[in-house]
N, C-alpha and C positions, 0 to 999 in steps of 0.2 A: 504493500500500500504506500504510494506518495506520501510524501508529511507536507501539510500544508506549511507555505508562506506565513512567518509572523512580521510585525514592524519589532523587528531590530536598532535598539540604541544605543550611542556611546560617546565617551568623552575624550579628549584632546586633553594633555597635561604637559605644559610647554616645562623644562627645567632649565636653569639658565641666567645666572645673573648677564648676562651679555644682552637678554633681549630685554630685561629690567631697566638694563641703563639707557638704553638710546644705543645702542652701536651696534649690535646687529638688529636689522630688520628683519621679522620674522616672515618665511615663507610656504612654511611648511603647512598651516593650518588651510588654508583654502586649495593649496594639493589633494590631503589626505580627505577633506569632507569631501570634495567631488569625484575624488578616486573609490571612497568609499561605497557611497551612494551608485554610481554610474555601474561600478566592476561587481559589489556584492549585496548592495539595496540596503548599506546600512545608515542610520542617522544620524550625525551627529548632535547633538544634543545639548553639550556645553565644551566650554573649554576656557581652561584654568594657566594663568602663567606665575610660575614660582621661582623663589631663587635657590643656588646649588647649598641648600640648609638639611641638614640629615632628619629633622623633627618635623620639619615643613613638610618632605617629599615623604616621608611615612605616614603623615596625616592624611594628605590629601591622597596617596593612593591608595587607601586603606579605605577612604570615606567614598572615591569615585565608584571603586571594584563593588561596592558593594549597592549603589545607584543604578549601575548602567549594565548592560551585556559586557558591555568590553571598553576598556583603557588603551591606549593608545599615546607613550611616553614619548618626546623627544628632547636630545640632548644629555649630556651626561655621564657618557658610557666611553670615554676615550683614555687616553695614556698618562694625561695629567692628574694634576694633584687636586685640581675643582672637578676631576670630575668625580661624584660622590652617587650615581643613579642605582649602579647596580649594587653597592653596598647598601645603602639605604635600601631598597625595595628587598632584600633576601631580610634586612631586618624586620621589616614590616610584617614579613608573612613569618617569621618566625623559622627559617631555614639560612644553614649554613651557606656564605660566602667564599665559595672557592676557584679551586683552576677545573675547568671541564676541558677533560680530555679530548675531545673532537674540536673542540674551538682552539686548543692551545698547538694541535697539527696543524691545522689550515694556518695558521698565522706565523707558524715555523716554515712554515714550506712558501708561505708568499712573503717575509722577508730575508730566509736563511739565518740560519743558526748564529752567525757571528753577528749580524745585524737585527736578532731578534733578544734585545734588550728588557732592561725589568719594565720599564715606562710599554713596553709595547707588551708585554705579557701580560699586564694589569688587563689588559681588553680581552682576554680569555679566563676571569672570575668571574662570575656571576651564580648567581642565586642554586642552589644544590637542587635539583631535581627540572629544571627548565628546557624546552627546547628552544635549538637553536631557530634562527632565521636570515637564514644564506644573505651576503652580501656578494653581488655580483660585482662590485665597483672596486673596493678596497679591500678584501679578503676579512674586517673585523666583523663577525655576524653580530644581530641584534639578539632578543631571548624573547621566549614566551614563558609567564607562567604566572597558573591559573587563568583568569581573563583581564592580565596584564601583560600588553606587548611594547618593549622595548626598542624605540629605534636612536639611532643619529641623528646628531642637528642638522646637519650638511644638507639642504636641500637634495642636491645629486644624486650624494648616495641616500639617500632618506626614499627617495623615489624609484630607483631599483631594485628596491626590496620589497616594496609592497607586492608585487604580485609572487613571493613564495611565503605570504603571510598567509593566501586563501585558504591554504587547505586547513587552516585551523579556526578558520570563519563559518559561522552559520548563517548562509544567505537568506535577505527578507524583502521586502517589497522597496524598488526603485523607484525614490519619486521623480516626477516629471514635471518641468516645467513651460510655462510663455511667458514672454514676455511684450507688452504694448509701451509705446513712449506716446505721451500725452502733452500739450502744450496748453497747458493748465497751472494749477498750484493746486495744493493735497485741500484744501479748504472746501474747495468750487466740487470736489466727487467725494470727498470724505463720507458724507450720509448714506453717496450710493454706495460705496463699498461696503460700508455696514453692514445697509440693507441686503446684499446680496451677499455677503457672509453668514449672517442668519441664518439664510434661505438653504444655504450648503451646511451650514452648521460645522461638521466636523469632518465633511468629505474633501476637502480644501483650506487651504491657507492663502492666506492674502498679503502680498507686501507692497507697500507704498513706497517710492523713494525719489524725494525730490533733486532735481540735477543742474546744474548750472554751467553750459556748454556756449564756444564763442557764437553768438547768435541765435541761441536759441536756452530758455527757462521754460523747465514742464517739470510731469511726473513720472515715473515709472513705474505702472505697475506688475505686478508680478505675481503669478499664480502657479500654486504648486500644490500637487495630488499626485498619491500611488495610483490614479484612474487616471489617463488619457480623455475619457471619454465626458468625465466630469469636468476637467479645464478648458472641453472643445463646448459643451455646455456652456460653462460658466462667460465663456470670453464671447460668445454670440448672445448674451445677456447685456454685458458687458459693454460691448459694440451699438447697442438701441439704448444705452442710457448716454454713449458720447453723444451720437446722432443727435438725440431729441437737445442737449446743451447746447449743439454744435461746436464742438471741441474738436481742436485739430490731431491728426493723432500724425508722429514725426516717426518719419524713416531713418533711422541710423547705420 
């Protein structure tokens, strides 16, 4: 028997004092939501940015794991002395911090024995009972464990590794969205959106978002449903309450 589709959620857990301060800009968060969403139908749902504090990142992965389907960590997990992700998080769950054998091969043999130093060895500790999650880019894999998964800050490599993350994913419904650009202000259709949120109630979501582009000021809006068939609906609703304003609606 098939196992039906559930709605699948999860959290984002940035670790990092670099993107605390203003120096790195973070890139990773609207990768992983649309990778997520798009590849396995998952949602994200919040997302949290913290600094490299060993009480802070046990808290909060402790508090997410136990909110959402699945955690989703970046940053943390490198050669240096900030990075604190994978000690922290084997504390949290109350398992030993060590060297696992299949991680401490792969990162012997993709730097060679003489050039695989203690700073680079540290990337093959993590959490006693975890799987790994292949790095195609830099040979340092990420971890999974429990429904806490481990990546890199690195945009790059952060991004070649999601697809050997699936097979420890339970796929759930893919939302869909449209989008209209409106040469309005959220004021002038605020009531209609309402009113036609109502009317969907919880088969749809609605976002508004005002824009300010050289020559032209509107709105955005944007509709999102695990149904197709309910935002083909919604936006021919949608389209006969511009009309009747006469709102212009802008091609971008």
């Amino acid at each position: 028997m098939k196992k039906k589709k559930q709605k699948v959620n999860a959290a984002i857990l940035i670790i990092g004092n670099e993107i605390l301060s203003g120096r790195t800009q973070d890139k990773n968060v609207s990768f992983i939501s649309n990778w997520m969403n798009t590849q396995c139908g998952i949602l994200i749902k919040e997302v949290r940015i913290i600094p490299d504090v060993e009480k802070t990142i046990v808290k909060n992965v402790l508090d997410l794991s136990k909110q959402y389907k699945y955690v989703f960590t970046t940053g943390g997990i490198g050669p240096t002395h900030d990075d604190i992700t994978s000690k922290s998080i084997s504390k949290a769950f109350k398992v030993k911090y060590k060297f696992n054998n299949e991680a401490y091969k792969i990162l012997e043999n993709y730097y060679g024995k003489l050039n695989f130093n203690k700073p680079r060895q540290k990337m093959a500790k993590i959490p006693e009972g975890s799987n790994l999650i292949y790095n195609p880019s830099s040979a340092a894999p990420g971890f999974k464990i429990k429904n806490v998964f481990c990546l890199p800050g690195v945009p790059t490599i952060l991004q070649s590794m999601l697809p050997n993350m699936k097979k420890f994913l339970k796929k759930g419904f893919i939302t869909h969205s449209k989008s209209i650009y409106l040469k309005t202000v959220e004021s002038k259709i605020a009531i209609d959106l309402n009113d036609l949120q109502n009317l969907y109630k919880n088969k749809i979501e609605i976002g508004s978002y005002p824009f300010f582009k050289i020559g032209s000021v509107g709105v955005a809006v944007v509709l999102r449903s695990i149904k197709k068939k309910v935002i083909n609906e919604y936006y021919k609703f949608l389209l006969i309450k511009i009309k009747k304003k006469k709102i212009k609606i802008l091609n971008f």
